[in-house]
matplotlib code that plots the C-alpha trace (Angstrom):
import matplotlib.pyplot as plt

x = [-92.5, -94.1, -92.6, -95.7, -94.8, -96.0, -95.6, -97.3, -94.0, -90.5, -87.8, -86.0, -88.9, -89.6, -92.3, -93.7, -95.6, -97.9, -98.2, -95.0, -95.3, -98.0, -97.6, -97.3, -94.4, -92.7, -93.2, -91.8, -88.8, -87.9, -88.2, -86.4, -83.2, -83.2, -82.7, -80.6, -78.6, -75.4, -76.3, -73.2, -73.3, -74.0, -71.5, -71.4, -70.3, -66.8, -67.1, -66.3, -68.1, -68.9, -71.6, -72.2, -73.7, -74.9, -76.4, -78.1, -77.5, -77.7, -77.6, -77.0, -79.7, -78.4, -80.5, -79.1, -81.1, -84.6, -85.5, -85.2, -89.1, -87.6, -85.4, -87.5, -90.0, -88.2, -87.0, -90.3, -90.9, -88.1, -88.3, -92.3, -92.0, -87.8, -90.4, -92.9, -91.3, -87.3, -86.2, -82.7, -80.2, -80.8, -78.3, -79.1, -78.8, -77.1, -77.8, -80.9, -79.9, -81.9, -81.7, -82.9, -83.0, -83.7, -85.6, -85.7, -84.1, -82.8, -81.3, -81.7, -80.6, -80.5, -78.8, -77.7, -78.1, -76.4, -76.4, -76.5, -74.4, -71.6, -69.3, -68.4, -65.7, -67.6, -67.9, -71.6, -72.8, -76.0, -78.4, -81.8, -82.0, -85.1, -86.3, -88.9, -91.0, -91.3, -92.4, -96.0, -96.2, -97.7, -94.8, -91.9, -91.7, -89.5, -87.6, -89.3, -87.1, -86.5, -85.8, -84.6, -85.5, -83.5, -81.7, -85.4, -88.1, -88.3, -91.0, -91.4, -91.2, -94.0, -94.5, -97.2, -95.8, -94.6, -94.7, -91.5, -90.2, -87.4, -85.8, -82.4, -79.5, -78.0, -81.1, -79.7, -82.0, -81.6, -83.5, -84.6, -84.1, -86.4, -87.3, -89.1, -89.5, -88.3, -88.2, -87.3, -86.8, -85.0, -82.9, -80.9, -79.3, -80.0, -76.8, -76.5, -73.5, -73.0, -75.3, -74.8]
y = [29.8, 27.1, 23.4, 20.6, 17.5, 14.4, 12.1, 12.3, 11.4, 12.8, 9.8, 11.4, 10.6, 8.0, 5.6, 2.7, -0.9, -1.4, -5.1, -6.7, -9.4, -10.1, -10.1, -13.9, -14.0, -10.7, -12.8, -15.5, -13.9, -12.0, -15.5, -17.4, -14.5, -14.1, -17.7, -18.5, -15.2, -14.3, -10.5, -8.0, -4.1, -2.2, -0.4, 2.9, 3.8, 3.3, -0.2, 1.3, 0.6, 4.1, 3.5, 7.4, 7.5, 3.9, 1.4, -1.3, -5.2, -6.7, -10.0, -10.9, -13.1, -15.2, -16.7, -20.3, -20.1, -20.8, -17.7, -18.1, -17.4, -13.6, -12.8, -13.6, -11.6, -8.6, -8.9, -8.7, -6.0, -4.1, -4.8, -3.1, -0.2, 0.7, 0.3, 2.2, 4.9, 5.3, 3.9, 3.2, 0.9, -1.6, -4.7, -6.8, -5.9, -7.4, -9.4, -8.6, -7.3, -7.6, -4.5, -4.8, -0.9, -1.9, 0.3, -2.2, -2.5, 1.4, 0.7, 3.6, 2.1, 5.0, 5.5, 9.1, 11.0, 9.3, 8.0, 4.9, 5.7, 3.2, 1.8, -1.2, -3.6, -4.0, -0.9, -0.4, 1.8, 1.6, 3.2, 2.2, 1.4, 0.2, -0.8, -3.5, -3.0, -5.9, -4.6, -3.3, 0.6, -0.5, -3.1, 0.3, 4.1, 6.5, 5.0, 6.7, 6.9, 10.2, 11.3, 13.9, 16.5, 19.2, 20.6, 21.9, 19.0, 15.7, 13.1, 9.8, 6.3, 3.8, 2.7, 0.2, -4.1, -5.4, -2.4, -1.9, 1.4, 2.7, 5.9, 6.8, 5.5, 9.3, 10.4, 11.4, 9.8, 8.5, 6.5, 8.6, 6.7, 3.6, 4.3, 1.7, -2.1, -3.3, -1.9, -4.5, -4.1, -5.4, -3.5, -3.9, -2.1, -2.6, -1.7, -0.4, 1.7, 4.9, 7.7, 9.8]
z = [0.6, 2.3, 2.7, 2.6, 3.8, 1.7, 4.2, 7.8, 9.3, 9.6, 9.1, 12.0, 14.5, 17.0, 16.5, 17.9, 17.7, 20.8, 20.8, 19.4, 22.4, 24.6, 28.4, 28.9, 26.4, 28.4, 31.6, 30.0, 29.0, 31.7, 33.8, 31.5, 31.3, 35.1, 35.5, 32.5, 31.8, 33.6, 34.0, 34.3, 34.6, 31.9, 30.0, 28.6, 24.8, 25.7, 26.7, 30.3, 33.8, 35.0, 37.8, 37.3, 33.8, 33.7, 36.7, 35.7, 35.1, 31.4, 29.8, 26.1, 24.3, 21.5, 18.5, 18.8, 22.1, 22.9, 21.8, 18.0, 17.4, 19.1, 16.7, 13.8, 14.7, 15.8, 12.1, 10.6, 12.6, 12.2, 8.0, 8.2, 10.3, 7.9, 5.1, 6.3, 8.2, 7.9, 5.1, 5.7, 4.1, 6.2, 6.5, 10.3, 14.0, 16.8, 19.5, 22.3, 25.1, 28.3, 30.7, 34.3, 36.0, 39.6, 42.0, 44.8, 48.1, 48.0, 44.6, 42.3, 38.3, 35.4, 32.6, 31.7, 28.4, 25.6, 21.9, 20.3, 17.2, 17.0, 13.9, 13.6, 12.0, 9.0, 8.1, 9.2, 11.9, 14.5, 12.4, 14.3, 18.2, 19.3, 22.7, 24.0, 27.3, 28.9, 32.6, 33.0, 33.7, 37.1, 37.8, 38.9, 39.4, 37.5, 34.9, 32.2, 28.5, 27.2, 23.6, 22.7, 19.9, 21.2, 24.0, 25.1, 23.7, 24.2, 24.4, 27.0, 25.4, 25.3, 28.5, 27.3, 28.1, 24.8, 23.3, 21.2, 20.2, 17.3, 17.0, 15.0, 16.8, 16.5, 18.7, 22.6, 25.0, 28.6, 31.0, 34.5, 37.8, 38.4, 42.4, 42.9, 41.2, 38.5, 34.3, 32.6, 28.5, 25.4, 23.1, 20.0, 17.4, 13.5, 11.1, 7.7, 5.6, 7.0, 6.4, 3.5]

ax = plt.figure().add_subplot(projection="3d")
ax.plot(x, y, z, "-o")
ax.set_aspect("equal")
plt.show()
């Protein structure tokens, strides 16, 4: 028997958007959240500093910020590409985080294999993580994102500046050391009910 797929794309795949922002708006961004943000190390799923899954500084962007016009059009984007290539029950996602991985001055910044998958208070859980370049490819060395298919296959994130990128927020994935420069990137989280 043979299974035909009537759609071109699997729900479970990554996909991505290669011009969400243009590079003046990343360079503006990253400007205005080095200057502005209080940046703090990142924190693994447990809410825990462990400098030997995760290194790397982050900041949280709010909407009541500057950065309103941000929000609202992650949203629309998020709202096309659910419509057009997930599907889920969709509700709203969380703040932005900014991520700087530094490969400068003998730092080494990674983030080992993880998830996103997360409940909440509400009674949602992460369903949709996606994940906004805002470095050029040029800019750093190493730091590519992995995502994982299997224990054997996985496939390299966009590397392309404002490119933004979802995958299901069950999908393990890690970023490789950044040996050099600078990756910046946003990333969020969108909620829904719990998968069926």
């Amino acid at each position: 028997m043979y299974l035909f797929h009537l759609r071109p794309n699997l729900a479970g795949d990554p996909t991505f958007v290669g011009s969400l922002l243009s590079p003046d708006e990343c360079t503006r961004i990253v400007d205005n959240c080095e200057r502005d943000l209080e940046l703090g190390p990142g924190r693994i799923d447990s809410e825990q500093i462990d400098a030997n899954r995760r290194k790397s500084d982050i900041g949280w962007i709010s909407p009541q910020s500057e950065f309103r016009w941000l929000f609202d059009r992650i949203s629309e984007c998020v709202n096309a590409v659910n419509a057009d290539w997930y599907r889920y029950n969709l509700i709203g996602f969380e703040g932005i985080q900014f991520t700087k991985y530094s490969g400068a001055g003998g730092q080494t910044n990674y983030y080992s294999s993880h998830t996103d998958l997360k409940s909440t208070d509400y009674g949602t859980v992460r369903k949709l993580s996606f994940s906004i370049q805002l470095s050029g490819p040029d800019t750093y060395e190493g730091g590519d994102v992995l995502l994982y298919r299997s224990l054997t296959e996985s496939s390299t994130m966009n590397r392309a500046i404002g490119s933004i990128t979802f995958f299901p927020s069950y999908t393990i994935h890690e970023v490789l050391p950044v040996t050099k420069g600078i990756r910046y990137s946003l990333v969020g989280w969108v909620h829904g009910p719990p998968f069926a």
